[in-house]
N, C-alpha and C positions, 0 to 999 in steps of 0.2 A: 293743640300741643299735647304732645304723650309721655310720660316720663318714663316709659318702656322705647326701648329702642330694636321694634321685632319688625319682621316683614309685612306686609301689608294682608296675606292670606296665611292663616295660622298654620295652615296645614304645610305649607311651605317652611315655614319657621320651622315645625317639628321636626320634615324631613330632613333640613340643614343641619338636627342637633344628631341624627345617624345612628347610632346604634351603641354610643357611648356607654348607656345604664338602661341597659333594657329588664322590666318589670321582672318577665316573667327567665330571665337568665339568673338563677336560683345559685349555680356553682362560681357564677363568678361576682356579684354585689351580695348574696346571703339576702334577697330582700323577696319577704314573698306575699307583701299585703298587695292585695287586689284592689285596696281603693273602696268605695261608697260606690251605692247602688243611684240611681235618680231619685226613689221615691224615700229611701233611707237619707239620703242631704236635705229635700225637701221638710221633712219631717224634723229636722236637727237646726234647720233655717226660722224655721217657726218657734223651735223649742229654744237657739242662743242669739235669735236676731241677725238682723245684713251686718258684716264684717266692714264695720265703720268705725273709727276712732273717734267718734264724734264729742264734743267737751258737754258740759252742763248745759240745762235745757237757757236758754235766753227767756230775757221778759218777756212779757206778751206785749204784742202794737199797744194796748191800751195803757200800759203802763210807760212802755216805749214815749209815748206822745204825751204822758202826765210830767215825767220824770223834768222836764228842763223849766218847767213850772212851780218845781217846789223851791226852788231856792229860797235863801232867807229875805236878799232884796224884793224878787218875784211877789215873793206872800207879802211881802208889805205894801209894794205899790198895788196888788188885788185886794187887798184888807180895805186901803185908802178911798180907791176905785168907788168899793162897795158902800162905804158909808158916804161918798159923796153922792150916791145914784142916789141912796135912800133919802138924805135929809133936801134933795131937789137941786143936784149938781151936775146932769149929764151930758153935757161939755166935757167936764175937767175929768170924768168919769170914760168917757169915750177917749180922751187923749191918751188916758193913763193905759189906760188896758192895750191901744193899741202899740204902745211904745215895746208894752211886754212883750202882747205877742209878736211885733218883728222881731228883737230880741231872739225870744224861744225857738221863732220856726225856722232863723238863719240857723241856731244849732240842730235840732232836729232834722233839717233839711242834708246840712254835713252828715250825722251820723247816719241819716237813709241811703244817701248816695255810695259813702263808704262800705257800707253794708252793703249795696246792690253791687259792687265793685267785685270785691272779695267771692261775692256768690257766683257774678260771672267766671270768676278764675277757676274755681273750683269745677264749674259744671263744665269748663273748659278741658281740664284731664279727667280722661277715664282711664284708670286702669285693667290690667286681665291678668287674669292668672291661667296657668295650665295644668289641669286635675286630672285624673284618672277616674274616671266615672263609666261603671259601666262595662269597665274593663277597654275603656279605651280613652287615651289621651285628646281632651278638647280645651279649647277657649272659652274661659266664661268671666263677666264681669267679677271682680273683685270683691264688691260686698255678698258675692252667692259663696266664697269658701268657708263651707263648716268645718267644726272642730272633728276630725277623724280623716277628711280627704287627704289623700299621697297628690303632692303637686311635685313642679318638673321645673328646676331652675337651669338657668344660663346665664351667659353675661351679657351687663345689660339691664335683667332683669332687676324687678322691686319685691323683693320679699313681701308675698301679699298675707301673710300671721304665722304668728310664732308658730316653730314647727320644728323637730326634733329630724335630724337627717339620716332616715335609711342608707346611703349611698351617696357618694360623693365623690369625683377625679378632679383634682388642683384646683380647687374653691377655694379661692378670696372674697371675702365679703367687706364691705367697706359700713363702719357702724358708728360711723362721727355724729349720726340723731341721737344716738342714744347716751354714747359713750367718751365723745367731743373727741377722741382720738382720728387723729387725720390719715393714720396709716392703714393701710386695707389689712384684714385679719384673716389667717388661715383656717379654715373648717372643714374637720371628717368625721365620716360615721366611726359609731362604736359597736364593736360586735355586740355586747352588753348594753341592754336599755339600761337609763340611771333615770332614779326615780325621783320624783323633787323639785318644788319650782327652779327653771331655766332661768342662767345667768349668763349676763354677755359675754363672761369669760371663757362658758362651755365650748370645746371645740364641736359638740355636736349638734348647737343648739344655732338656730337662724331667729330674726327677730323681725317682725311688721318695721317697713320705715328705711330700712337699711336695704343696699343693692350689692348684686352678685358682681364683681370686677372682673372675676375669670373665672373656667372653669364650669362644671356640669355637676347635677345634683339631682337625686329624688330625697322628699322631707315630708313626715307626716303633721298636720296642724294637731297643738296642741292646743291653741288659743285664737280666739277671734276678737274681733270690735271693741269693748269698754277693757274686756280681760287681760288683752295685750299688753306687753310691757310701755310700749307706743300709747297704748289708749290711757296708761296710768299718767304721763307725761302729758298729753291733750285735758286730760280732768284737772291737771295742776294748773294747765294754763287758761282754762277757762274759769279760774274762781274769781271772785271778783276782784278786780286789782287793786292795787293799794292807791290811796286819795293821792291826786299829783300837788305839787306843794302851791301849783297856779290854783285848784281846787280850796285847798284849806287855807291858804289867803285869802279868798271873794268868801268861802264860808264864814271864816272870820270876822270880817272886815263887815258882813250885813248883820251877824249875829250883834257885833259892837252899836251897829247903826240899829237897829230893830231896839232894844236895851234902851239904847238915847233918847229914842222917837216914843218911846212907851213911858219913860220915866218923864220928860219933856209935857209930854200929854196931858197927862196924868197930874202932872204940877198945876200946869195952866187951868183945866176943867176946873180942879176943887179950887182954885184961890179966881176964880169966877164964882164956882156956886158962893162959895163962904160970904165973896161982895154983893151976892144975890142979881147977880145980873140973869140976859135972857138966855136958859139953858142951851135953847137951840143954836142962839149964837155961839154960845162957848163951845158948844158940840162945832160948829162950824170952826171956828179959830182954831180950836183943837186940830180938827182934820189939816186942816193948811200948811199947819204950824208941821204936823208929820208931813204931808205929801211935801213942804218948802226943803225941810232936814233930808227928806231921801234923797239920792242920787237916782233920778229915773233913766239916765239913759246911761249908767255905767254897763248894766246888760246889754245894750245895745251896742255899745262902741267895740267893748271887748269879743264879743259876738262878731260882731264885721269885722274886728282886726285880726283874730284870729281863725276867721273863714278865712280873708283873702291871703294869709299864710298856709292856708291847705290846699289851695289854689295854687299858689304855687310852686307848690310840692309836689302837686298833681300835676304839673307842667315836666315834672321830672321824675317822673312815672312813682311817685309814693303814695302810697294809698293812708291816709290821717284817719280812725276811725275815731278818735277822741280829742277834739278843738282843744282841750287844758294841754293836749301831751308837746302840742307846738311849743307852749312855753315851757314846757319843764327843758324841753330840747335844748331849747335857746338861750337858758341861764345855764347851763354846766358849761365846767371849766375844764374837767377830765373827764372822760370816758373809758371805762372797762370793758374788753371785752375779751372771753376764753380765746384759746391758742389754736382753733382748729378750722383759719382763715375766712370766716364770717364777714371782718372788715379787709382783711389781706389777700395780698394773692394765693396765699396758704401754698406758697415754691420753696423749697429746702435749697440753700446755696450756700458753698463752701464757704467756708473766714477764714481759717487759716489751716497749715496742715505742720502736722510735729512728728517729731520721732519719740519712739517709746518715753523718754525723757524730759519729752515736750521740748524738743529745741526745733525752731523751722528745719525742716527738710522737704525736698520735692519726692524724695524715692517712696515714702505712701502714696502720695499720689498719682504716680505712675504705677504702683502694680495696682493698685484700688479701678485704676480706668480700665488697665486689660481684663481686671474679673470684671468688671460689671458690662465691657463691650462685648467678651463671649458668653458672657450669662446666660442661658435658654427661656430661663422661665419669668415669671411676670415680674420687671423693671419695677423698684421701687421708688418714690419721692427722693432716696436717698442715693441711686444710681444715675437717674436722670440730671440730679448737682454735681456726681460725682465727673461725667463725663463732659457736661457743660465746662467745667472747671478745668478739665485736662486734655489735651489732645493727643492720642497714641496714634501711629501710624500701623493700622492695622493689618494690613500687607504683610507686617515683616512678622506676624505671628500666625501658627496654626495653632487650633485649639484642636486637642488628641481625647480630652474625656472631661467629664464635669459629673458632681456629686450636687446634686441640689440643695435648697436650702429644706430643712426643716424644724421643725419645732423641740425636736426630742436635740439633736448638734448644736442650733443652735447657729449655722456654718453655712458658707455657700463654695466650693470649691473648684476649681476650674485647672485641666493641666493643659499646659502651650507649649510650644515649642518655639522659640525667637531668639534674638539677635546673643541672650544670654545664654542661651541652651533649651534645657526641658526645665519648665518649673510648675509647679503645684502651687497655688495661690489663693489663699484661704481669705475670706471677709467674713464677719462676723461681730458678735455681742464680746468685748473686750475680755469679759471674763472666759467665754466659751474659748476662745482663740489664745488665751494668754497658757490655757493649762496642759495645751498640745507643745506648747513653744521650749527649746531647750537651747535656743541661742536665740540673740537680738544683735541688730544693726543698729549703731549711731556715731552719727559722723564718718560714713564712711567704712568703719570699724564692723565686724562680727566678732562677740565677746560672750561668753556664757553666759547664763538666762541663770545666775543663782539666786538664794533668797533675799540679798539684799537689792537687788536690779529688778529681781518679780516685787520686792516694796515700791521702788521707786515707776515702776511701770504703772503698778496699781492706783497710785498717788495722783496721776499725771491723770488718767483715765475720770480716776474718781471727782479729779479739783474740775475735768472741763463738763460733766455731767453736773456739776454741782452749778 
């Protein structure tokens, strides 16, 4: 599985992308970097590392294999184990130990398979990028882009590191990793370089993690692997995570028991010695007396209960890398989660539709469907509910001219000719639209657009945004 969506021979890809942004076409993109040499990236690959976002380094196996041994109950029934081998108990010695290690190794075993899981996925996609090397555009895996190569985006593509855009023809970039916003975002070059760490609001700025919707692009790397805005976001979530509340329960709950079993002990031993009984016996009654108090198979029950819960999780393809996170799962009562369809189908659909004054009417609705059916350029989340919503018979309209949408209007404009005449039909940011406008319709009615109606427009605007 590849999360590029290109042709199978890259050289085919390229020629499909045709002559859009060509390098060395100086009077019409202004772009005239040539790109890195082979042995100048090699040298830069060595000096800032493969273009990996990779988090904090993980434990090492050895510790890996120690960790589900330290618990507070663990160290007790091992402490118990040990003094019963010593004073000539190993039966009860041999039982104890082995109850842990089932225990240990059911979770150990979860978190290796999880982990072998997760690795297959990964080695599963390989990404590429397409660089100018050389002074000619090729294919090369993704962790070889160093910080100075000119790469070549399309749609489709995954922005393989931050990267400042020489050139660019109706670039949408869609940047919900970074920025949880679910609307794809418009990006162009600047004749003007701007100096200063890249923010995701720059329209000339691409980011690792995010993909190109529409649209053609050359962009020089500004950033790679840990540097990236991406790799800052990957560092956060590899830190260690916060103890799950199943976790500081069973901590607690041995800490209390370890406490009991110590003071317990501890009682018994001296009010033997003080009666002057047989030390070794009291050493013996003592041990009992802890290993009788522990709970020895509480590690083990919980262990197997919440294995065969990641079983069958793993039945429905979820991958559990931490046996406590089952049950933090399994006690919440409300879950949160951002707006940027994660758990939803993340689909914009109409609720209702009003006139300036917010009283129901249908007549937005029907000019909202003729602009977004003769729209030319890339259909938003917003156009797609619009026309779901409404049905225009589009037959009875020609469309004669359209003004696009952009960032500076604000507007998307479209002019038709249909059953009413010729109209010019503006969609847009309420306030962009509201300051063109010198009449409104409602109820039927066209009434002047003065400043008590531009209050009540605004009102109406501002209460359904709110």
């Amino acid at each position: 599985m590849s999360p590029r969506r290109v042709p199978n021979d890259p050289h085919d890809r390229l020629a499909s992308l045709g002559d859009d942004l060509d390098v060395n076409d100086h009077s019409a993109t202004g772009v005239s970097d040539p790109g890195l040499s082979s042995d100048e990236a090699r040298r830069r690959l060595a000096q800032h590392g493969p273009n990996q976002a990779k988090g904090r380094r993980t434990l090492a196996p050895v510790f890996e294999i120690i960790a589900p041994f330290v618990s507070p109950l663990s160290l007790i029934l091992i402490a118990a184990a040990t003094v019963s081998a010593v004073v000539g108990d190993p039966t009860g010695a041999a039982i104890i130990i082995v109850i842990v290690l089932i225990g240990s190794s059911i979770n150990l075993a979860q978190t290796w398979r999880s982990s072998r899981a997760v690795r297959r996925l990964q080695e599963g996609v390989a990404p590429t990028a397409t660089v100018l090397r050389d002074g000619q555009w090729s294919e090369i895996p993704r962790p070889d882009v160093v910080p100075g190569d000119v790469i070549r985006l399309s749609a489709g593509d995954l922005v393989p590191a931050d990267a400042r855009l020489l050139a660019a023809r109706d670039l949408h970039v869609q940047q919900a990793a970074l920025t949880g916003e679910s609307l794809r975002v418009e990006k162009e070059a600047r004749r003007t370089a701007i100096e200063g760490p890249m923010r995701p609001d720059d329209a000339d700025a691409v980011f690792q993690g995010t993909s190109v919707v529409s649209g053609t692009a050359m962009a020089k790397v500004v950033a790679t692997g840990r540097a990236t805005a991406f790799g800052e976001v990957v560092a956060r979530l590899a830190d260690r995570p916060p103890e799950t509340e199943f976790d500081r329960g069973t901590r607690r709950f041995g800490l209390f028991v370890t406490q009991t079993v110590f003071v317990l002990v501890l009682i018994v031993f001296l009010v033997n010695a003080v009666e002057q009984r047989d030390p070794l016996q009291s050493l013996l009654f003592a041990v009992a007396l802890a290993v009788g108090l522990t709970p020895e198979f509480l590690p083990l029950i919980t262990a197997v209960t919440l294995a065969r819960g990641a079983v069958r999780m793993a039945r429905r393809h979820v991958v559990v890398k931490h046996l406590g996170a089952i049950q933090n799962l399994g006690s919440m009562d409300v879950l949160c989660s951002d707006k940027t369809g994660t758990l939803t189908a993340g689909e914009m659909t109409v609720a209702r539709v009003v006139d300036p004054f917010g009283n129901p009417s249908d007549r937005p609705a029907a000019l909202a469907a003729v602009n977004s059916h003769f729209e030319t350029g890339i259909k938003s989340p917003l156009d797609v509910a619009i026309l779901k919503s409404k049905a225009i018979d589009a037959h009875a309209y020609r469309k004669l001219d359209e003004v696009p949408f952009d960032f500076e209007r604000r507007r998307l404009t479209v002019m038709v000719d249909g059953p009413e005449g010729k109209q010019l039909i503006t969609k847009g940011a309420p306030e962009s639209v509201l300051v063109c406008c010198t009449q409104l319709e409602s109820d039927g009615h066209v009434i002047p657009l003065d400043d008590s109606a531009r209050e009540r427009c605004v009102a109406t605007y501002q209460e359904l945004s709110g």
